[in-house]
VEXTORMI-173824 format. One line per field, with one value per residue (C-alpha): residue number from 1; residue in three letters; x, y, z. Coordinates in nm, 3 decimals. Layout:
BEGIN
num = (NUM, ...)
residu = (Ala, ...)
px = (X, ...)
py = (Y, ...)
pz = (Z, ...)
//
This chain:
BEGIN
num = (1, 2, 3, 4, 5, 6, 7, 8, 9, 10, 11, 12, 13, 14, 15, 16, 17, 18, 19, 20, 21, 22, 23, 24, 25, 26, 27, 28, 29, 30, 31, 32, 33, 34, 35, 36, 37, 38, 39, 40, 41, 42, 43, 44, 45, 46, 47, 48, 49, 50, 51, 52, 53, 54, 55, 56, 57, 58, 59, 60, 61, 62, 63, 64, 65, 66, 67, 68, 69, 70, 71, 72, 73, 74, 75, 76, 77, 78, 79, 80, 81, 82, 83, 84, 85, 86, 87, 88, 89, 90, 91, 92, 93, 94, 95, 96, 97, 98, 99, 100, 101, 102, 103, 104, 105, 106, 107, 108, 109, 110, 111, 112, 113, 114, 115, 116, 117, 118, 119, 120, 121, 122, 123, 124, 125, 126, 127, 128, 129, 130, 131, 132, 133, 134, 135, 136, 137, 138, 139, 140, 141, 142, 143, 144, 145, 146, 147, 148, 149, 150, 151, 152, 153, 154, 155, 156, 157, 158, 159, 160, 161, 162, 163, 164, 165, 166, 167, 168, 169, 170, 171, 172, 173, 174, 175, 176, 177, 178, 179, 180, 181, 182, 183, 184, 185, 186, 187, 188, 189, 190, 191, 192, 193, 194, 195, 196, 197, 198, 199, 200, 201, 202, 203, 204, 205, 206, 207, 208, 209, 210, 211, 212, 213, 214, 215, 216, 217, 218, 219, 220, 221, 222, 223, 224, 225, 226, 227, 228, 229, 230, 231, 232, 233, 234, 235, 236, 237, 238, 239, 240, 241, 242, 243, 244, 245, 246, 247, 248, 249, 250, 251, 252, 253, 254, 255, 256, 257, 258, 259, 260, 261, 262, 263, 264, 265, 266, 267, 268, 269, 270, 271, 272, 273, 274, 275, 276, 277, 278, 279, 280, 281, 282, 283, 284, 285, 286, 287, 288, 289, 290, 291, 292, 293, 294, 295, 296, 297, 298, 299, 300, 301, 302, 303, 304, 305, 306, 307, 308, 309, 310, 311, 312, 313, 314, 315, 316, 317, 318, 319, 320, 321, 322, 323, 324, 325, 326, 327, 328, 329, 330, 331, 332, 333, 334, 335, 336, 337, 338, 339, 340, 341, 342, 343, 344, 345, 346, 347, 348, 349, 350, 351, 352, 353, 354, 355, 356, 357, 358, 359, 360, 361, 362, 363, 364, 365, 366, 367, 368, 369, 370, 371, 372, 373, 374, 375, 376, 377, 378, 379, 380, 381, 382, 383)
residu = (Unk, Unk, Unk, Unk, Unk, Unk, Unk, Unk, Unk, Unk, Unk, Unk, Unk, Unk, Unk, Unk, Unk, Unk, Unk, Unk, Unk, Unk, Unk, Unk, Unk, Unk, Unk, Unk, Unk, Unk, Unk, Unk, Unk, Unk, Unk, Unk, Unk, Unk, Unk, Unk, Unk, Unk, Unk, Unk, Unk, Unk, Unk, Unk, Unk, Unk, Unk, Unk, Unk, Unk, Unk, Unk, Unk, Unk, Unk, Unk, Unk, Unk, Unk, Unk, Unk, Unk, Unk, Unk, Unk, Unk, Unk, Unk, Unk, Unk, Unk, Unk, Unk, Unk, Unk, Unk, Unk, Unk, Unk, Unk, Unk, Unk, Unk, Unk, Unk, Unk, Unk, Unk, Unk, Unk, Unk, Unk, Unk, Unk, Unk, Unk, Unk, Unk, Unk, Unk, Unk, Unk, Unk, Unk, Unk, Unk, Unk, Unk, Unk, Unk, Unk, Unk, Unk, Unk, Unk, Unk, Unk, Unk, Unk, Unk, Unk, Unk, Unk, Unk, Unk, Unk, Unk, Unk, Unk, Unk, Unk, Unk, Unk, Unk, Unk, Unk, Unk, Unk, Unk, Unk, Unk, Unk, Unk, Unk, Unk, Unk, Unk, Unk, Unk, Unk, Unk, Unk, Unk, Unk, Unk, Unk, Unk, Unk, Unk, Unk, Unk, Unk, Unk, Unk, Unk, Unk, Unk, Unk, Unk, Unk, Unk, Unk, Unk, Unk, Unk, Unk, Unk, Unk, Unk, Unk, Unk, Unk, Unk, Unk, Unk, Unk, Unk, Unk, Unk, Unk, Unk, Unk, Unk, Unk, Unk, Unk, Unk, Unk, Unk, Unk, Unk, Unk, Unk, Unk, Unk, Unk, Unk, Unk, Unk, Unk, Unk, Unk, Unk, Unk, Unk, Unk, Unk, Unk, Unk, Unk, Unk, Unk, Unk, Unk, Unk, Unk, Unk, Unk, Unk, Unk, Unk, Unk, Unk, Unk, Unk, Unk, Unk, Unk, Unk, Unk, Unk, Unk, Unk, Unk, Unk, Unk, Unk, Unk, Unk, Unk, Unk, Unk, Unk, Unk, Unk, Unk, Unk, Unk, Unk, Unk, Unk, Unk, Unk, Unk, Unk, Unk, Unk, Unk, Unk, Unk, Unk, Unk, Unk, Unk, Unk, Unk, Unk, Unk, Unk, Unk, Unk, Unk, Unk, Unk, Unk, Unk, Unk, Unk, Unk, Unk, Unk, Unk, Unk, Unk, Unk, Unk, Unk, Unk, Unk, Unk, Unk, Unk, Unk, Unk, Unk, Unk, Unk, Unk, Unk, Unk, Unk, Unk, Unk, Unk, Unk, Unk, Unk, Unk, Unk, Unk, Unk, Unk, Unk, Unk, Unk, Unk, Unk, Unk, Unk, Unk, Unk, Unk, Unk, Unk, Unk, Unk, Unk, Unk, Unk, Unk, Unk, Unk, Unk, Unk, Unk, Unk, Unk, Unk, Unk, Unk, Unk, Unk, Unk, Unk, Unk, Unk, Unk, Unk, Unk, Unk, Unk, Unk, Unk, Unk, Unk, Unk, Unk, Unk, Unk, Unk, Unk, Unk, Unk, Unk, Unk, Unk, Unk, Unk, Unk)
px = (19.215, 19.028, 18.997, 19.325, 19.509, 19.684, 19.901, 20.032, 20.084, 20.322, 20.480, 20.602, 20.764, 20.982, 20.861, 20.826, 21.168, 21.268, 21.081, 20.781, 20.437, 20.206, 19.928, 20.093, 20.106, 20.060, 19.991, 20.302, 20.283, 20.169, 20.433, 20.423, 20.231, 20.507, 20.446, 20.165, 20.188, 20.240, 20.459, 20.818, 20.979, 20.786, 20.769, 21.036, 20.763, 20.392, 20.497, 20.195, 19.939, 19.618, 19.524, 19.110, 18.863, 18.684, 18.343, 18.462, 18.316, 18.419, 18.511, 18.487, 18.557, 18.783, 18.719, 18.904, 18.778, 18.877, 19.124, 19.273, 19.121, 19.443, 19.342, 19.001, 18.968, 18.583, 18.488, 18.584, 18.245, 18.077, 18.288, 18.254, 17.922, 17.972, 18.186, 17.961, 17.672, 17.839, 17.987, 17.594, 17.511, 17.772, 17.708, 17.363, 17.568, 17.883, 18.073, 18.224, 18.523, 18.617, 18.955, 18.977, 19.205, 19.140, 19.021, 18.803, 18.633, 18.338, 18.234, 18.260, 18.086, 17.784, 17.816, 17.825, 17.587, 17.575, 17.621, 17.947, 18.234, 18.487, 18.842, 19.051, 19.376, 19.554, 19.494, 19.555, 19.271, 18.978, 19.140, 19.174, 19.180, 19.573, 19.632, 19.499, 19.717, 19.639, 19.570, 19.661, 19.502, 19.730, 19.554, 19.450, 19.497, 19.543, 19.863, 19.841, 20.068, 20.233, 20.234, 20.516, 20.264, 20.437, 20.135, 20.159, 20.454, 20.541, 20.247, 20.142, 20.251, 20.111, 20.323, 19.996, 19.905, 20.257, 20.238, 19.886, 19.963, 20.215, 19.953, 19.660, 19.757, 19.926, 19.588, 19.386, 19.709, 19.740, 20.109, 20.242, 20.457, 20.608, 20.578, 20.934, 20.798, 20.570, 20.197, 19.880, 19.547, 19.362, 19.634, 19.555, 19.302, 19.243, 19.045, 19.128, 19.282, 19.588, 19.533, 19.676, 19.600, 19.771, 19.900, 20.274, 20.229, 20.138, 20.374, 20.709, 20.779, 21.036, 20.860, 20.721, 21.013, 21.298, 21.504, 21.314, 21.172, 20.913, 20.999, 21.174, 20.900, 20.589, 20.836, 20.794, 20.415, 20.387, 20.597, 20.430, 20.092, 20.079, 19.967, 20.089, 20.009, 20.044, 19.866, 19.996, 19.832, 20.007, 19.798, 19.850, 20.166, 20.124, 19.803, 19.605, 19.755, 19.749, 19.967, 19.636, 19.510, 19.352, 19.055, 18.897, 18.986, 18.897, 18.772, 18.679, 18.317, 18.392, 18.664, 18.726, 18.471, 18.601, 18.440, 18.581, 18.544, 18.441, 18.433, 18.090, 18.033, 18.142, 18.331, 18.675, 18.930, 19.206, 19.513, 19.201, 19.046, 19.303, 19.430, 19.108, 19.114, 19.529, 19.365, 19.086, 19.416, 19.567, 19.282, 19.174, 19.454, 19.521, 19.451, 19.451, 19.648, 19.374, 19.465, 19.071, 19.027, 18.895, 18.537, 18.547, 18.198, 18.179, 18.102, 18.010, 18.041, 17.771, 17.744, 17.964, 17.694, 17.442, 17.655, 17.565, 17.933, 18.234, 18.567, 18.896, 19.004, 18.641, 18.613, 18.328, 18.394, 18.133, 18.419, 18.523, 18.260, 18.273, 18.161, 18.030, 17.863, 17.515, 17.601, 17.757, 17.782, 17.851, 17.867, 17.570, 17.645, 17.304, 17.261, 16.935, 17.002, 17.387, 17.327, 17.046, 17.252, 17.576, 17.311, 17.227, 17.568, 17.681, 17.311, 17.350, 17.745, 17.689, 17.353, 17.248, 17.358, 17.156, 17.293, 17.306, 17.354, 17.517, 17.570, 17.987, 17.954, 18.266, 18.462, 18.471, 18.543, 18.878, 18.987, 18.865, 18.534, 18.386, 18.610, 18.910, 18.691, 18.697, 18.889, 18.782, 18.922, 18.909, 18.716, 18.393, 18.148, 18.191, 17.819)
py = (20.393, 20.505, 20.874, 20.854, 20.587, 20.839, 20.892, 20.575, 20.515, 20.856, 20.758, 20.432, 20.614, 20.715, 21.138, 21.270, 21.095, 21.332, 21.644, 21.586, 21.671, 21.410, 21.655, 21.970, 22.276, 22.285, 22.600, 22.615, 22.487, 22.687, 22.797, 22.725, 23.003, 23.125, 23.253, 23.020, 22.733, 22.440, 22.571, 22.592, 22.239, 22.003, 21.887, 21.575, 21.329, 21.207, 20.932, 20.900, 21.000, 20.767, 20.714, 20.739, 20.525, 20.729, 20.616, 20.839, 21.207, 21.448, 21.823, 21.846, 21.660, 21.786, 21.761, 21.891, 22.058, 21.916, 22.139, 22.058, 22.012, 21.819, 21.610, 21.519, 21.639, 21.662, 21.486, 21.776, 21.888, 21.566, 21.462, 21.797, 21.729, 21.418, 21.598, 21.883, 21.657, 21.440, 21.768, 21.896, 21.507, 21.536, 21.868, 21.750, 21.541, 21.739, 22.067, 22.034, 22.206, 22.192, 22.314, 22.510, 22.730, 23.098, 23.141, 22.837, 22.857, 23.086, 22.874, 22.566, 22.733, 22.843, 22.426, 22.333, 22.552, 22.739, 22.440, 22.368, 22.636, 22.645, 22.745, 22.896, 22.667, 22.545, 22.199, 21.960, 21.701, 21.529, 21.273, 21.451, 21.118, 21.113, 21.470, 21.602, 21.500, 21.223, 21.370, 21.212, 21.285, 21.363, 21.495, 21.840, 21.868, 21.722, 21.680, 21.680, 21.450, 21.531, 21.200, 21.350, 21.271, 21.243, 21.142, 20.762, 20.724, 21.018, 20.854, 21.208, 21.517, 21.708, 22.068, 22.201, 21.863, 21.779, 22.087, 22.117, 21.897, 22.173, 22.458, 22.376, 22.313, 22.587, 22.753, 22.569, 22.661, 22.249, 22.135, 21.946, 21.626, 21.495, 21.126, 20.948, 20.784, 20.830, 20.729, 20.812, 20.820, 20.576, 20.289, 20.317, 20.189, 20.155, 20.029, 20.344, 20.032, 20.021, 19.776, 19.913, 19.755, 19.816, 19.657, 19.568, 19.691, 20.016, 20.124, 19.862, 20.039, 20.204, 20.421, 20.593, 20.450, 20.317, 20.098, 20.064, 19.709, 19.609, 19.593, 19.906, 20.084, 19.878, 20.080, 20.396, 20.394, 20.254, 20.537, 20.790, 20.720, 20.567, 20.177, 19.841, 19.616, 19.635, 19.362, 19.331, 19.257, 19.156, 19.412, 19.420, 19.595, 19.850, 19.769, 20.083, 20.450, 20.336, 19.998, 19.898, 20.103, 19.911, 20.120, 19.939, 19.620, 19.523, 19.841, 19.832, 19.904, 19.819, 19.702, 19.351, 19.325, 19.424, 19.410, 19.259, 19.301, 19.033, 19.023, 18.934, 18.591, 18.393, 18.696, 18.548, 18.555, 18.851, 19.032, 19.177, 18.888, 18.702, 19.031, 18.979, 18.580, 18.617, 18.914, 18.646, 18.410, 18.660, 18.802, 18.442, 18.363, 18.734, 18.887, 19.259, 19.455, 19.379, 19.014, 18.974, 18.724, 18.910, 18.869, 18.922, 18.982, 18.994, 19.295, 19.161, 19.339, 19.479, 19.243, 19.412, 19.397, 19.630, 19.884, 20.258, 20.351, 20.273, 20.277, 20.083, 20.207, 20.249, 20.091, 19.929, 19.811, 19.907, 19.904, 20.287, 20.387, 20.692, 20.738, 21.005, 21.204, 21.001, 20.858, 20.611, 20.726, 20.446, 20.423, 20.343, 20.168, 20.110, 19.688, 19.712, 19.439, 19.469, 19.822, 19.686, 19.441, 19.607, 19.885, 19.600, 19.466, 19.827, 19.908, 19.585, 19.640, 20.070, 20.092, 20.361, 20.583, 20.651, 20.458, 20.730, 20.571, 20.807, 20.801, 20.850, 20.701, 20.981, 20.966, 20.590, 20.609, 20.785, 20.536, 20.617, 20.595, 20.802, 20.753, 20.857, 21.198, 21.309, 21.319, 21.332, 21.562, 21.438, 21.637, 21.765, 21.851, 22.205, 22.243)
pz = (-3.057, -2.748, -2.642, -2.410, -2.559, -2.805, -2.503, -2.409, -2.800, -2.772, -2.447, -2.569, -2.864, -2.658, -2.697, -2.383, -2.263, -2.577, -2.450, -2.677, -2.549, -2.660, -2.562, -2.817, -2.673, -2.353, -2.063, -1.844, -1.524, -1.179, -0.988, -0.643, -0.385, -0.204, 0.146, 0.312, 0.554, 0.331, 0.057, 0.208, 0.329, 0.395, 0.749, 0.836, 0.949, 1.030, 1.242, 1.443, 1.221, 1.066, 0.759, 0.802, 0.600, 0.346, 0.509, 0.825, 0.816, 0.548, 0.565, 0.178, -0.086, -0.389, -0.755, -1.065, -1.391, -1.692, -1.853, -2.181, -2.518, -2.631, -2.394, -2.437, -2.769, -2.893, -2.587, -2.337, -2.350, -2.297, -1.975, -1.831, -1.805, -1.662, -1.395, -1.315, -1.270, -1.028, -0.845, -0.760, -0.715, -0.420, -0.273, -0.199, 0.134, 0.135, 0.052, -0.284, -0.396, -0.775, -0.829, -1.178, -1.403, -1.303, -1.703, -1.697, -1.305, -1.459, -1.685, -1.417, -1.171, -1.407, -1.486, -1.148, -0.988, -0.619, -0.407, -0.542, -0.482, -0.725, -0.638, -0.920, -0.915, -1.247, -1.311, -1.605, -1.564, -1.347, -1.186, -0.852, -0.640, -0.791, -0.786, -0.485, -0.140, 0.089, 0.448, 0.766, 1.126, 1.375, 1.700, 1.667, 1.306, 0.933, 0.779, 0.344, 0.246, -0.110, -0.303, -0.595, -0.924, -1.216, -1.409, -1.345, -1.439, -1.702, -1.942, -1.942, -1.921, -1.654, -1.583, -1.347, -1.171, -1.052, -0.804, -0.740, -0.413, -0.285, -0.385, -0.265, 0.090, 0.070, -0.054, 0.222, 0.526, 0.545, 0.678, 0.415, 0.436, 0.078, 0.076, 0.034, -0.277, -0.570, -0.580, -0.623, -0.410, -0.638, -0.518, -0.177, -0.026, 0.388, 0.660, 0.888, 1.167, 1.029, 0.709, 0.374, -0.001, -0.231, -0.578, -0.680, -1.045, -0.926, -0.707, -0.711, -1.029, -1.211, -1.369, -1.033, -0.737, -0.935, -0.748, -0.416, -0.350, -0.178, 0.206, 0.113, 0.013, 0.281, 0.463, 0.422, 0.331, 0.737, 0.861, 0.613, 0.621, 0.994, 0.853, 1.039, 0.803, 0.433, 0.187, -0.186, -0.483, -0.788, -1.051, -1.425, -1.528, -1.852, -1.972, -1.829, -1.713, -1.385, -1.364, -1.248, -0.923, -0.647, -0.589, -0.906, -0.769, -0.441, -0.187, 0.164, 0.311, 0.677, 0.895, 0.784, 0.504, 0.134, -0.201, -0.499, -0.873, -1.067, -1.490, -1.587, -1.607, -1.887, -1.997, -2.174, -1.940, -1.945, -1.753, -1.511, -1.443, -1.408, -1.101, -0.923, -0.904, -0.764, -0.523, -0.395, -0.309, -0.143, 0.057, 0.122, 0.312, 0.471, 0.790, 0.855, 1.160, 1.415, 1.314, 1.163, 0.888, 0.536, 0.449, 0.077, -0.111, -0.476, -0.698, -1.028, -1.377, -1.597, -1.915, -2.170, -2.451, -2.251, -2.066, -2.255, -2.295, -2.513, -2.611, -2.508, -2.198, -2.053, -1.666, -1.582, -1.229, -0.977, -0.746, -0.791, -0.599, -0.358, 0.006, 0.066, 0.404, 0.407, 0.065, -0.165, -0.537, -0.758, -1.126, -1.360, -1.673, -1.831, -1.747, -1.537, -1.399, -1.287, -1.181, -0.978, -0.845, -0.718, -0.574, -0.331, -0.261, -0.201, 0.008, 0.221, 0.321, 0.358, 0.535, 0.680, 0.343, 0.037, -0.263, -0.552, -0.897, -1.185, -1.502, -1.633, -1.929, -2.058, -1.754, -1.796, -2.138, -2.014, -1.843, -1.456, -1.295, -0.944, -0.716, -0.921, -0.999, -0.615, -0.301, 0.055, 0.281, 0.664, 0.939, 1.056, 0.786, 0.682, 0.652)
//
């Protein structure tokens, strides 16, 4: 059993339908900061707005500081390093907020160092990309819109993540808009034109928007999230936390141009690989809302016998990279010569930005990667 799986094995007991924490004991959740722009009603639309492309200029970007023991269990440690490495890896391009409980933040700051500022605001976990809002531009300001986690689809319980949405724009005075469905940031992915991908198993799902179908809910991500065109991938249904997030599956580096992960070669063929080869169909045969035909470049795998990490739920798809300000950070997974490769995929298709390898051999273990560790906020840098 792999250090997360525990939960899944809990969930499909049927405990926390009964009120049982798979974690134990956990804190109670935040209330939500009364008083602030942000944290009454949420405003009745953001018709209008744009969804930007995360290679577009950054105010900050967000992380979160691993909170629970029950989660994480003798491994907290270890991926809190992980996570306060990559935190000063990013501040050396862009301002770097970790959110952190108030009892924990002096211990995260002394981890993270001066360059990152650390905000004391309860959170659960690290997987800020899901936690933390979406924002769209509208002109003259940025709109947070709330995307109503219920951690992926109550597979965990998570009493401080569910508001942290409402409370940190309230924290950071950002209107808020709550989305008419349930998602998370890791399952979108855009072109900042207009072009949204996303997969099926992710978000046409009971478990986060029972009852809405598709067209129902293409819908309401155009009106919320100001997209024209939305293209669906099939995913893998119940085999990670997710229902299988898009942004380790095929990710945009430029309008019209998107990367694609590939299983190492000769690798037996699964659910996964099987996802990327029906996402090739699809994006073979797509065009995006400026009407442009996809050019699709592959993003291999490292060869499972020499990657550093372990465990059953660990991710190694170079796709969950992160752009940064001046930067890509993408994962490194120990093959030499697959690191060195999707380096020059990711060099050749982002130029113009240094490619910074790191190492997440814990956070990958979990079951994410980079770009489910941070979140870009929108705007002109803040230093």
């Amino acid at each position: 059993m792999s250090r997360r799986s525990v939960f899944s094995v809990f969930a499909g007991a049927g405990l926390l339908a009964a009120g049982v924490s798979a974690c134990g004991p956990s804190d109670p959740p935040t209330p939500v900061l009364p008083g602030l722009p942000g944290s009454g009603d949420p405003e009745p639309s953001v018709v209008g707005g744009r969804l930007g492309a995360e290679w577009e200029s950054h105010v900050r970007t967000y992380m979160s500081w691993p909170a629970q023991q029950s989660i994480w269990k003798q491994y907290l440690e270890d991926v809190r390093k992980d996570i306060a490495g990559l935190a000063r890896d990013i501040a050396e391009y862009e301002y770097v907020v970790m959110l952190a409980r108030p009892d924990q933040a002096d211990a995260a700051q002394r981890a993270c160092g001066n360059a990152v500022e650390v905000v004391p605001l309860a959170v659960d976990d690290l997987w800020a990309r899901d936690t933390v809002p979406v924002f769209v531009e509208q002109p003259g300001r940025v709109v947070g819109v709330d995307l109503n986690f219920n951690g992926w689809g109550n597979k965990q319980p998570h009493p401080n993540d569910g508001p942290l949405g409402r409370n940190l724009l309230a924290h950071y005075k950002i209107p808020r808009h709550q989305a008419p469905f349930t998602a998370e940031g890791g399952a979108l992915e855009t072109d900042g034109e207009g072009t949204l991908l996303v997969t099926e198993s992710s978000l046409v799902n009971d478990n986060r928007n029972p009852g809405k179908s598709r067209d129902q809910l293409e819908a309401e991500l155009k009106l919320t999230l100001g997209i024209e065109k939305v293209l669906w991938f099939d995913g893998v249904r119940g085999e990670d936390i997710t229902d299988a997030h898009i942004d380790c599956l095929v990710r945009y580096v430029a309008p019209g141009v998107v990367l694609l992960d590939k299983a190492f070669p000769g690798a037996p063929a699964d659910s996964w690989s099987r996802s990327s080869d029906q996402a090739r169909q699809v994006l073979a045969q797509a065009t995006d809302a400026r009407g442009r035909k996809l050019q699709v470049i592959d993003l291999p795998q490292p060869d499972p016998g020499r990657i550093t990490g372990e465990g059953d739920e660990f991710v190694s798809s170079y796709a969950n990279f992160y752009i940064a300000n001046g930067a890509v950070f993408m994962p490194e997974f120990g093959d030499r010569q697959a690191d060195d490769r999707a380096r020059g995929i990711l060099r050749d298709h982002l130029p113009g930005r240094d490619i910074v390898p790191v190492p997440i051999d814990e956070i990958a273990a979990g079951g994410g990667g980079i770009h489910c560790s941070t979140h870009d906020q929108p705007g002109k840098p803040a230093r």
